[in-house]
NUTOR-144930 format. One line per field, with one value per residue (C-alpha): x, y, z. Coordinates in nm, 2 decimals. Layout:
REM residues N
c1: c(X, ...)
c2: c(Y, ...)
c3: c(Z, ...)
REM end
This chain:
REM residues 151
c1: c(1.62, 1.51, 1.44, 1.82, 1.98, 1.79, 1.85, 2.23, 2.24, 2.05, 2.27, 2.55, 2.53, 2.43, 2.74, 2.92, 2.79, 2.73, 3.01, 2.97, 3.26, 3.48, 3.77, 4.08, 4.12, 4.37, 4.33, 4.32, 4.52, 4.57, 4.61, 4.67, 4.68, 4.51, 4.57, 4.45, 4.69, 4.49, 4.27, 4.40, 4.15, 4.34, 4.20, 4.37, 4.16, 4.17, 3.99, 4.05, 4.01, 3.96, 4.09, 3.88, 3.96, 3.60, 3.61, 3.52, 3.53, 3.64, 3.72, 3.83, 3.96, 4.13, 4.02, 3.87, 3.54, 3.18, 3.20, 3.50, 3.37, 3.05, 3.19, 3.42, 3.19, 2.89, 3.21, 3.28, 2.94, 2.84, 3.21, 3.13, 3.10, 3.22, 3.55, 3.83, 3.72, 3.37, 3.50, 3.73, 3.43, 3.19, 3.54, 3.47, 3.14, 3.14, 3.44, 3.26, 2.93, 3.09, 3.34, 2.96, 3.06, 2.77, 2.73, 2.60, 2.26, 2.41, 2.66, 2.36, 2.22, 2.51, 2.54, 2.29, 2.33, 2.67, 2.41, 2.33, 2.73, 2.61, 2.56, 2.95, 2.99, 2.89, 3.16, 3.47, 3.64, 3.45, 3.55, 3.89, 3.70, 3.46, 3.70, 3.99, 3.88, 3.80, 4.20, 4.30, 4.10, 4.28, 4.62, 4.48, 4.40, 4.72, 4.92, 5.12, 5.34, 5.34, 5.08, 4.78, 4.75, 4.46, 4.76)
c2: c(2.97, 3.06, 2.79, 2.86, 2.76, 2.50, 2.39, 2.46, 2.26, 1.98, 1.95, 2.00, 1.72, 1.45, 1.54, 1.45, 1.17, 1.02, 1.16, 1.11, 1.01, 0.94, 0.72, 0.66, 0.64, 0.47, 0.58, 0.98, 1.18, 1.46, 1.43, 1.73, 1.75, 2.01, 2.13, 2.39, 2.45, 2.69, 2.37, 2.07, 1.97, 1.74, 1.61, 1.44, 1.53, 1.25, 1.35, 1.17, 1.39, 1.23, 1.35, 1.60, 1.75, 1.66, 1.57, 1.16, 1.10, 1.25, 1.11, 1.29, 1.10, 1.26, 1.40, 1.77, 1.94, 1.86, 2.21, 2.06, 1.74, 1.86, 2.13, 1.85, 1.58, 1.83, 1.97, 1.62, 1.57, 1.88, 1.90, 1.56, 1.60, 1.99, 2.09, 2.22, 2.55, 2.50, 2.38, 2.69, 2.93, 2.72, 2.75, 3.11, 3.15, 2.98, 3.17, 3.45, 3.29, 3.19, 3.50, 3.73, 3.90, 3.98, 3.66, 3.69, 3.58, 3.29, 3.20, 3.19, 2.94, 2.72, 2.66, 2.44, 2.28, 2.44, 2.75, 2.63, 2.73, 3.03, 3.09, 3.03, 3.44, 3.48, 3.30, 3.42, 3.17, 2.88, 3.00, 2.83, 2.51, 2.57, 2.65, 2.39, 2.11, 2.36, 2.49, 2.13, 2.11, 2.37, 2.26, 1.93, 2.05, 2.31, 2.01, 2.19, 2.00, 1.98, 2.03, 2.32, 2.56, 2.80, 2.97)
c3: c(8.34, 8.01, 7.69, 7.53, 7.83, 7.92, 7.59, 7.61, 7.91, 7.78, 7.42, 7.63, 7.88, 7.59, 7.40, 7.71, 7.80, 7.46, 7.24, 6.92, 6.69, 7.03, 6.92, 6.73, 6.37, 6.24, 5.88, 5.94, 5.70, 5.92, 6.29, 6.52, 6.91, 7.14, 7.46, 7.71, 7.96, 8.21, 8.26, 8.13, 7.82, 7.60, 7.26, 6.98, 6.64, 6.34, 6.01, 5.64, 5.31, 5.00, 4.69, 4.62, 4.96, 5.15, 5.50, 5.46, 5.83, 6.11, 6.53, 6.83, 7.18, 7.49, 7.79, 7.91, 8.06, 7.97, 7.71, 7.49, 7.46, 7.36, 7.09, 6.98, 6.94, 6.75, 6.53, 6.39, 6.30, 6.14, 5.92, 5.76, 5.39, 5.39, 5.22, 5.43, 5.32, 5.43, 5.76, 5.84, 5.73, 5.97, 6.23, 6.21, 6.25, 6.55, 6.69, 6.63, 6.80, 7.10, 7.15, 7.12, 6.81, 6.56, 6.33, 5.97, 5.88, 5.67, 5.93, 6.17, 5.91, 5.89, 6.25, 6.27, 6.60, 6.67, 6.77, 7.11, 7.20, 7.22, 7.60, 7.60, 7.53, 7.90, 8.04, 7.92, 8.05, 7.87, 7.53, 7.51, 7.63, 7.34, 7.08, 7.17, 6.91, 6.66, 6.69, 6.66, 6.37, 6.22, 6.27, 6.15, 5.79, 5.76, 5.84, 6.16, 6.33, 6.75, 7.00, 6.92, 7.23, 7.35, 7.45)
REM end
């Protein structure tokens, strides 16, 4: 086993156990619901902007595998503080990270700890796990209505 992945396994595995930002928020301005139906990962994802459209806070709760929880509870810490623009730029940068596409030297940069997702690109199957908080996310901040699907 080399250094990333014991690494990735070690990141991984604290993010489960200790989520971060793992509850409800009752003052969330946007609210979206995600759900992988191939293996049964459901997360709700709470985040407040203020005014001048900055993430403020944001909480995740639900249930799903060790990857989603991890992704999810990294994601909320890292988007604290960015605008919603920031956070779907960072959204793709890590798609692109975790699907094994070529990232950018300054997307590289702004992954920060989001970087050690990317081991995920060798199990094709993990990458809906990975990206399933970032989709809720994303429904979150363009206000859709109804459940988000990996589907």
């Amino acid at each position: 086993m080399n250094m990333t992945d014991e690494l990735y396994q070690e990141v991984i595995l604290d993010h489960n156990r200790h989520a971060r930002n793992y509850h409800a928020m009752t003052d969330a301005t946007h609210t979206a619901e995600g759900y992988n139906p191939l293996c049964g990962d459901h997360y709700q994802v709470h985040l407040k902007l203020n005014d001048q459209g900055v993430i403020e806070s944001l909480a995740f709760e639900g249930e799903g595998c060790a990857i989603s929880k991890a992704s999810l509870s990294i994601m909320t810490d890292a988007l604290k503080g960015k605008t919603a623009d920031e956070a779907k730029a960072l959204f793709e940068a890590f798609h692109d990270l975790v699907t094994g596409q070529a990232p950018s030297k300054d997307s590289d940069k702004s992954l920060g700890k989001l970087a050690v997702f990317g081991g995920v690109c060798k199990f094709p199957s993990r990458i809906k796990c990975a990206t399933l908080g970032w989709h809720a996310l994303m429904g979150a901040l363009n206000q859709s209505q109804g459940r988000v699907s990996t589907e």
